[in-house]
C-alpha positions as CSV (number, residue, x, y, z in Angstrom):
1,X,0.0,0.0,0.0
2,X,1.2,3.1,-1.0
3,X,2.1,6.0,1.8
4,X,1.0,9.7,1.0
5,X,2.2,12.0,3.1
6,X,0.7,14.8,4.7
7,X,1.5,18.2,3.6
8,X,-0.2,21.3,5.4
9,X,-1.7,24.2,2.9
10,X,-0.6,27.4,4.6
11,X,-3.3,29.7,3.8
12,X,-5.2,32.8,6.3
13,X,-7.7,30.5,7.9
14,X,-10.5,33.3,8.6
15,X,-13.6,32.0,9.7
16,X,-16.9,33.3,9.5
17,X,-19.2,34.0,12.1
18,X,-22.7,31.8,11.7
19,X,-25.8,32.6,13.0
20,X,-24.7,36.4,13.3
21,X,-28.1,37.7,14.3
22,X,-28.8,34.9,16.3
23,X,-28.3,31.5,17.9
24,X,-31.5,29.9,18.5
25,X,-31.3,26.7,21.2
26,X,-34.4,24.4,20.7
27,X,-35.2,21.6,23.2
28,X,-37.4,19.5,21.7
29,X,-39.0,16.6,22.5
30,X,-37.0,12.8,21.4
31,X,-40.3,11.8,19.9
32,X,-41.0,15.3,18.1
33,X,-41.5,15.1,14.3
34,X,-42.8,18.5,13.4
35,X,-41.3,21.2,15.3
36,X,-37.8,21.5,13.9
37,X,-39.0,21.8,10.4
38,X,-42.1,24.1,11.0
39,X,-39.4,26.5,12.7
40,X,-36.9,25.8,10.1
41,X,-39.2,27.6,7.5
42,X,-39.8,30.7,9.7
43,X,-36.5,31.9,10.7
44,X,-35.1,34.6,8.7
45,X,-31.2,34.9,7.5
46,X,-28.6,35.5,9.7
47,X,-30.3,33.2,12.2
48,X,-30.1,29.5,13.2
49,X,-31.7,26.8,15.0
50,X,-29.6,24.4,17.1
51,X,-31.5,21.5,18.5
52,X,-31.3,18.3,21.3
53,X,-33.9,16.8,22.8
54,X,-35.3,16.0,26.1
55,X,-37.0,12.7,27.3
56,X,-40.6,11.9,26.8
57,X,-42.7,8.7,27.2
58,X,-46.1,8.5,25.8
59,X,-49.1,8.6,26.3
60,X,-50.0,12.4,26.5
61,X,-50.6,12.5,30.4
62,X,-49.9,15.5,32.9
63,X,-47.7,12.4,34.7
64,X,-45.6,11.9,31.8
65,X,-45.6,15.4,30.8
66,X,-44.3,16.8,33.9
67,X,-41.4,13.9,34.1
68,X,-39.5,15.5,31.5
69,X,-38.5,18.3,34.2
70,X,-35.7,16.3,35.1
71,X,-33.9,15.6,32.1
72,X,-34.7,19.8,30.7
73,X,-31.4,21.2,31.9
74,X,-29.1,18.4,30.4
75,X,-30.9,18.3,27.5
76,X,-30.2,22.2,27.2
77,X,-26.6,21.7,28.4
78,X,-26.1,19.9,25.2
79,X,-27.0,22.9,22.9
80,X,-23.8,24.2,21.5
81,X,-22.0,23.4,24.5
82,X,-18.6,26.0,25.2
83,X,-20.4,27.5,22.0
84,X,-23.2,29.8,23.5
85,X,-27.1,30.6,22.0
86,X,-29.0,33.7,22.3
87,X,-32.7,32.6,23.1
88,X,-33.7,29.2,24.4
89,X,-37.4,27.5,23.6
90,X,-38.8,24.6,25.2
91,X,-41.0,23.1,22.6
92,X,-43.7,21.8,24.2
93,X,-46.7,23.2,24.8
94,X,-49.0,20.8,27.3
95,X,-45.5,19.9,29.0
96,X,-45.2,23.9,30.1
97,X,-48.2,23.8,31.4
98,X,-47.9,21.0,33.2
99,X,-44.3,21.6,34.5
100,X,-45.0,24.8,35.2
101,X,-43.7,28.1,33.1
102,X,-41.3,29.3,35.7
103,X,-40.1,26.3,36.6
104,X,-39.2,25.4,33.0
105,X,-37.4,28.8,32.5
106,X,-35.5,27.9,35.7
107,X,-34.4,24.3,34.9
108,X,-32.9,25.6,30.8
109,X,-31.3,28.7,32.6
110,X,-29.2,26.1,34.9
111,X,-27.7,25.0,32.1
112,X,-27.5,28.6,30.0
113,X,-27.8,31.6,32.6
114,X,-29.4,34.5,31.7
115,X,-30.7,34.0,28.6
116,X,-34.3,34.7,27.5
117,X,-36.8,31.4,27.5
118,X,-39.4,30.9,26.0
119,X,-42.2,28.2,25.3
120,X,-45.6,27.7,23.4
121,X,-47.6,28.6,26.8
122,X,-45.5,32.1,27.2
123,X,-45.3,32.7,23.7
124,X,-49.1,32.6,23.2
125,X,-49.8,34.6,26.1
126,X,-47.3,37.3,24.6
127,X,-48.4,37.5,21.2
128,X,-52.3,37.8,22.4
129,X,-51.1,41.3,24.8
130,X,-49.3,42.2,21.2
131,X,-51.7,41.7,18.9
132,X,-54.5,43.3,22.1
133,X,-56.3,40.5,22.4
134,X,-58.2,39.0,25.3
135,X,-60.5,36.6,24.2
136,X,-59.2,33.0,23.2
137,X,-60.8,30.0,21.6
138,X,-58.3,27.1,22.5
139,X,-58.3,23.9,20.1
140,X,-55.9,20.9,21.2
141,X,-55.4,17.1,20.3
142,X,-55.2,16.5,24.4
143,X,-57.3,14.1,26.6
144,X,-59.5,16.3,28.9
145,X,-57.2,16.4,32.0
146,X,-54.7,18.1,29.5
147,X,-56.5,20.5,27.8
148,X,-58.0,21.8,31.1
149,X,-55.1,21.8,32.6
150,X,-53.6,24.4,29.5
151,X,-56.7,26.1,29.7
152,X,-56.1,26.8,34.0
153,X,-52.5,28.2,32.8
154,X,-54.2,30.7,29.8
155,X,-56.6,32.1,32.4
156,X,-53.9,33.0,34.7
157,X,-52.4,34.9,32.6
158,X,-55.6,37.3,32.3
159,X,-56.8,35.9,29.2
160,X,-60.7,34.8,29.0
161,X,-61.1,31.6,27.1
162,X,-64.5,31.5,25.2
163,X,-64.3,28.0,24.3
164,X,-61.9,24.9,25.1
165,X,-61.8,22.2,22.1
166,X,-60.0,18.6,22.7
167,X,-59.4,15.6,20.1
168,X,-58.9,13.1,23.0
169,X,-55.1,12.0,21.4
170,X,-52.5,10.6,23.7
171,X,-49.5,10.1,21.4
172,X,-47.6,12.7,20.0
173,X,-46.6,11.0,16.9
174,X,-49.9,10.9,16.2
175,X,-50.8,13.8,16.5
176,X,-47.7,15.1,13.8
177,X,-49.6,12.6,11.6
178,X,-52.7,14.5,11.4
179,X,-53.4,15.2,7.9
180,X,-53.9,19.2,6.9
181,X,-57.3,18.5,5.9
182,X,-58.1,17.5,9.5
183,X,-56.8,20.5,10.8
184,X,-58.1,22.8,8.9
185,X,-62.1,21.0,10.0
186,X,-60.9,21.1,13.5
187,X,-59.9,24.7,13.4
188,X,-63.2,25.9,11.6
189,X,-65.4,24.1,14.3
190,X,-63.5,26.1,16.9
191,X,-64.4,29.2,16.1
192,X,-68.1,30.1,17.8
193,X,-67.6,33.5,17.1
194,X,-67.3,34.5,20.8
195,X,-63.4,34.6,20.3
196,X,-60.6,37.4,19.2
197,X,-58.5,34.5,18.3
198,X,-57.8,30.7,17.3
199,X,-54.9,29.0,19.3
200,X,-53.9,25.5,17.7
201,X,-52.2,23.9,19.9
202,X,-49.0,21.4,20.2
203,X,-45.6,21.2,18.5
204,X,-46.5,17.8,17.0
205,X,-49.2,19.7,15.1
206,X,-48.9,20.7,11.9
207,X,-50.6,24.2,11.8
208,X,-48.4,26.5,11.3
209,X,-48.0,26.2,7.6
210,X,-51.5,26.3,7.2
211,X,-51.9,29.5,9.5
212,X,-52.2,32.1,6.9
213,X,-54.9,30.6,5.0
214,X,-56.9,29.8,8.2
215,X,-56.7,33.6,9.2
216,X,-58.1,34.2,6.1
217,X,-60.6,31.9,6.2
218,X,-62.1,32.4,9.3
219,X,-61.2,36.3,9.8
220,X,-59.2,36.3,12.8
221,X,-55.5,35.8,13.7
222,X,-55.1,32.4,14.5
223,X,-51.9,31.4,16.5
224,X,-50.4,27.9,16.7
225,X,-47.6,26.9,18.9
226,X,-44.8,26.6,17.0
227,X,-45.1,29.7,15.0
228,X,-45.9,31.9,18.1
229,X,-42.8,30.6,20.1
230,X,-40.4,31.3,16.9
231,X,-41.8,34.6,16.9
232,X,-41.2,34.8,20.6
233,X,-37.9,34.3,20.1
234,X,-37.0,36.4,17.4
235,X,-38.9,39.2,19.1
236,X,-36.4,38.1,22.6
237,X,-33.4,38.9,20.6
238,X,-34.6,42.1,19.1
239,X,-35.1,40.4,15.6
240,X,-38.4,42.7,14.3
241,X,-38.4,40.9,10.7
242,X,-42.2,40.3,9.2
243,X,-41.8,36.9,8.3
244,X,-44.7,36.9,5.4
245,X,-46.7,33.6,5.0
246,X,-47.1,32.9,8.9
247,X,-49.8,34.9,10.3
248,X,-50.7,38.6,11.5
249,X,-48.3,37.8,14.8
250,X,-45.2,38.1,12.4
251,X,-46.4,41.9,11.6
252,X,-46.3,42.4,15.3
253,X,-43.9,44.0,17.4
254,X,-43.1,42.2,21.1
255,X,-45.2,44.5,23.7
256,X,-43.9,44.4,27.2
């Protein structure tokens, strides 16, 4: 076998600097089809999304849900590590709620201190004071226990929920599998006309790509949980861009 050495190229080895508006650290969950992608097509240039994920066990139960608490800040940890990210999001919206908000912000900033975090649950409850909304008609793919319990979290957070609508699903993956067409029936039955807006809710759902036409469908801004905590995040890191295709919330500045 023939030897080849090594010879070193001397050339200025200047690198560039990725991501220079913005290094975006997703935890996501280890089961998660949908969110990385649906975030993927919403992020404007200059920004990136770095990903791990974070222990989950089906089925879709507040149990369950709240035992990924333990495994959040390792999972976090292993974003970029000795690297650094600007903005971290927790991508899951019933698992917010059932962990708790501030205790999910706590558990990503031991492993990243100081940086803003966000999640569906905050996200939603920010775009709504943005956009000046109060009233909110909620549609999920939870079991009842779920749904009410995302429901408690909205109404602590001042907003008044006109109606609360469940598909009784209990595994994520089946939920990402939902097929537009289903989505798009579920979203029109959720709208009672009591409401200032639609929230779609979970990661695993498919909605956001859809959002645009919904809106103008049914006439109201309709907000779905991954494209409200990309716009979250962008808005976190003073990123104002109108990302066109993705709802009324991406013509809104961040209020408060």
């Amino acid at each position: 076998m023939t030897s080849v050495p090594y010879q070193r190229l001397e050339l200025s080895l200047e690198l560039d600097h990725r991501a220079p508006r913005g290094r975006i650290g997703l935890v996501a969950l280890g089961t998660d089809f949908t969110a990385e992608d649906e975030l993927r097509q919403m992020l404007p240039d200059g920004t990136a999304l770095f990903t791990n994920r974070v222990e989950n066990a089906n089925p879709l139960t507040l149990d369950n849900l709240r035992r990924m608490e333990a495994d959040l800040t390792r999972a976090a940890a292993g974003i970029l590590p000795g690297r650094g990210i600007d903005v971290a999001i927790f991508a899951c919206t019933s698992g917010s709620a059932a962990i708790g908000d501030e205790i999910v912000e706590q558990r990503v900033q031991a492993a990243w201190p100081g940086i803003p975090v966000t999640n569906p649950l905050r996200a939603a409850a920010a775009a709504m004071k943005s956009l000046g909304r109060k009233r909110l008609s909620v549609l999920t793919p939870y079991i009842e226990e779920v749904s009410n319990k995302l429901a408690k979290e909205f109404s602590r957070r001042d907003l008044i929920l006109t109606s609360l609508f469940g598909l009784d699903m209990l595994d994520d993956i089946d939920i990402a599998m939902l097929p537009f067409d289903t989505i798009r029936e579920a979203a029109r039955r959720s709208v009672t006309g009591d409401e200032e807006a639609l929230f779609i809710s979970c990661t695993a759902t498919r909605a956001a790509q859809i959002v645009a036409e919904l809106e103008q469908e049914l006439g109201l801004p309709v907000l779905t949980s991954n494209q409200v905590m990309t716009w979250h995040a962008l808005r976190l890191i003073g990123i104002e861009d109108a990302i066109e295709g993705f709802g009324e919330i991406f013509r809104t500045d961040l209020t408060g």
